[in-house]
N, C-alpha and C positions, 0 to 999 in steps of 0.2 A: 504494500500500500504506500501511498504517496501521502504522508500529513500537510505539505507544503500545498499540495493541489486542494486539497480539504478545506485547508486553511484560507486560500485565496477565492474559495467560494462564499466561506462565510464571510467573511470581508465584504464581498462585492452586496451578499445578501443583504449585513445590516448597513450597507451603504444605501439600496434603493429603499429601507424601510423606512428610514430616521426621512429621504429626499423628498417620499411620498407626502405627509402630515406638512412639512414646511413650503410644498407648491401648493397644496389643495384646501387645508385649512383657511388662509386667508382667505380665501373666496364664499365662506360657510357661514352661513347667520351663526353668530358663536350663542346667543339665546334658543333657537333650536338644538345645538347639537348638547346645551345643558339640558334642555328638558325630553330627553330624545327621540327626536321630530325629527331629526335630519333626513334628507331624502334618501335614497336606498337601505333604508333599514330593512332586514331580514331577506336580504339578498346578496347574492355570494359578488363581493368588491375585490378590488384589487389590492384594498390594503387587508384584508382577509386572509388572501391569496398568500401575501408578502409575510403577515406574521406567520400562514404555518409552516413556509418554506425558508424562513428564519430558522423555527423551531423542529425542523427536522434536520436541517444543515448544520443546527446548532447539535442535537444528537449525535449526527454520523458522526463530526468531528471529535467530540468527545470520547466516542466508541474507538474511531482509529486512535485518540493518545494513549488509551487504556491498553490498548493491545502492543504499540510499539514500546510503550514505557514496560509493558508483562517482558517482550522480546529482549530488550536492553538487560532487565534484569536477570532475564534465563542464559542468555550471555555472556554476563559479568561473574554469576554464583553459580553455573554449571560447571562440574567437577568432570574435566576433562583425562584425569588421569597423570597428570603431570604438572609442577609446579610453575606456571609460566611465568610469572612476576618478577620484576629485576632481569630475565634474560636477555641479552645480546646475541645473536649470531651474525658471524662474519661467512659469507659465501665467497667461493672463491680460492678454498684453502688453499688448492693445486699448486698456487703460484708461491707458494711456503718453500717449498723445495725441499721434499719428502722430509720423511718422518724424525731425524737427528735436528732439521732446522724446525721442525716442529715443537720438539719438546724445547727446544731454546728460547721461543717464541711463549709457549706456553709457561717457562720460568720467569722469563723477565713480565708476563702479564701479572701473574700471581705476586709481583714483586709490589703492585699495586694497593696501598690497605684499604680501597674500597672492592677490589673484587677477591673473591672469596674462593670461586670455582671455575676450572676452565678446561674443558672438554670439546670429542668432537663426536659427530655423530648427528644421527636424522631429526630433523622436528618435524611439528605437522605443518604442512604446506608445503614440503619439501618434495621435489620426483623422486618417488621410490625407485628404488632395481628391483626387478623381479626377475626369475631364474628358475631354471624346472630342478629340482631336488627328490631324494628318495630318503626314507625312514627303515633304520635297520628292523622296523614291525611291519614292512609290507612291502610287498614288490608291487606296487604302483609308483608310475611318475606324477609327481606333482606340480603346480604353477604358479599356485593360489595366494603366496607369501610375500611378503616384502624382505627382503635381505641386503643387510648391511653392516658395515663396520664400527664402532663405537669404542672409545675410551672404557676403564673401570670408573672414572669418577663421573661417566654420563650420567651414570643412576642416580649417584647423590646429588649431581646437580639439577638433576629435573623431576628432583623426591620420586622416583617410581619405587615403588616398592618389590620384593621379589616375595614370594610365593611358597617358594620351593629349593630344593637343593642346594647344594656347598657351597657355589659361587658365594652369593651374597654373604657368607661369614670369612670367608677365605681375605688374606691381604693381598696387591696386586703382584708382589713378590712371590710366589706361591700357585700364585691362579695357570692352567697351562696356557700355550700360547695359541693352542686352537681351539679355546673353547666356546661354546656357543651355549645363547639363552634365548630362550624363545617365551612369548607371551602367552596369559591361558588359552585365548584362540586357537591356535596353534598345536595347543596339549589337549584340549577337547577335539579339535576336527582328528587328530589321530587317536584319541581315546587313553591317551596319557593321565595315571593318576600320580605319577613321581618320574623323575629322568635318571632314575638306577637303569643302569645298561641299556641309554638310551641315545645311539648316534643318527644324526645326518647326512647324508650324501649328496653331495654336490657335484653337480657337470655330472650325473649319473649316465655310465655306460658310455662314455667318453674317453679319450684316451689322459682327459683332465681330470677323473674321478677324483674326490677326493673327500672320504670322512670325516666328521667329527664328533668326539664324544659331548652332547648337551649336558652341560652341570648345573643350569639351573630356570624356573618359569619367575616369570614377573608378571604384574597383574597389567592387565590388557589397560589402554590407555586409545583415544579418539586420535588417528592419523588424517583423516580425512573430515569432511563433514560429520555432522553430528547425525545426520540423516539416513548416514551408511553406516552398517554394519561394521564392526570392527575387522579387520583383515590379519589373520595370522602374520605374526613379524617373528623372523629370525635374527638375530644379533650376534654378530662375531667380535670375540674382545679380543684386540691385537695389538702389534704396534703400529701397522699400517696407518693409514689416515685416510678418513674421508673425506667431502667437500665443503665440510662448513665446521665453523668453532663457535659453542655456544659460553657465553660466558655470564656467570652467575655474579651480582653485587648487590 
């Protein structure tokens, strides 16, 4: 809906109401219209007309703030899954010049005492990569995921929380290098109730095959519209780099 359209309706409405009474009264025995004797009484006038077409333009308008102002709000207080407030993201990482000038970049950022966190990795609004994959529980191919690279301090910068498995107690010292976490979407559409003995396959039946053991689920979080379904995500924590640095302050 358009309020601004709404808005310039009723404007124009109580413009021609208030224009009506200040051309047509002066011309009015003002003793008739006290005792009321005015001519067209009990017949449908123009200034009739104007007051209910006033009073319904007056409604609509009021009915569209109520629903934009409801929208604003469902907006602002909807729990998308992840902490958006204070974020920064810088797009563009590639031109960092991989991942040694990254973490240098990411030192002297943290060097800063108003930022806190700094990571890389996807947000919403972001072009996923999708890639067909296989689940050491089925021999089907899949397509249906988002898959991407992310830091260990993405989680705590964008509060997700995890679910399940070792990862999230583990330190980043410790964690392996090819490990992957996936969201509950993801452990539902495969019927996942824990990720004990539970690997990935990528580039499946390719001569790039390549496993990985999943250590842990995180709780699904809105990539897209609010409108859509949430989409299974796969995350790999490495040291590679993605194409954007989210920074928390």
């Amino acid at each position: 809906m358009k309020p601004f359209f709404f808005l310039s309706i009723a404007l124009q409405s109580f413009s021609l109401s208030g224009l009506y009474p200040a051309f047509v009264l002066p011309r009015k025995n003002i003793l008739s219209l006290i005792n009321g004797s005015a001519p067209g009484k009990g017949t449908l006038s123009l200034r009739k007309i104007l007051v209910v077409l006033q009073l319904a333009v007056l409604i609509a308008v009021s009915i569209c703030a109520i629903i934009v102002n409801h929208q604003f709000n469902y907006l602002k207080l909807k729990n998308i899954g992840i902490d958006k407030e204070g974020v920064i993201k810088i797009k563009q990482l590639w031109d960092v010049g991989g991942a040694e000038k990254y973490q240098t970049l990411r030192n002297d950022l943290l060097q800063h005492p108003d930022i806190l966190s700094v990571a890389y990795g996807i947000v919403p609004g972001d072009d996923p990569y999708i890639s067909e994959y296989m689940v050491n529980t089925s021999d089907e191919k899949f397509s249906d995921a988002i898959i991407e690279f992310v830091h260990i301090d993405y989680f705590d910068l964008l509060k997700i929380e995890g679910v399940k498995g070792s990862f999230f107690h583990t330190s980043e010292s410790q964690i392996p290098g090819n490990s992957v976490v996936v969201n509950e979407s993801f452990a539902k559409r495969h019927g996942w109730k824990d990720v004990e003995n539970k690997e990935i396959i990528f580039e499946p039946r390719t001569k790039d095959e390549k496993s990985k053991p999943v250590s842990g689920i995180f709780k699904d979080f809105h990539f897209h519209s609010l409108h859509q379904p949430i989409q299974p995500v796969i995350l790999s924590v490495g040291k590679a780099h993605s194409t954007s640095i989210k920074i928390y302050w």
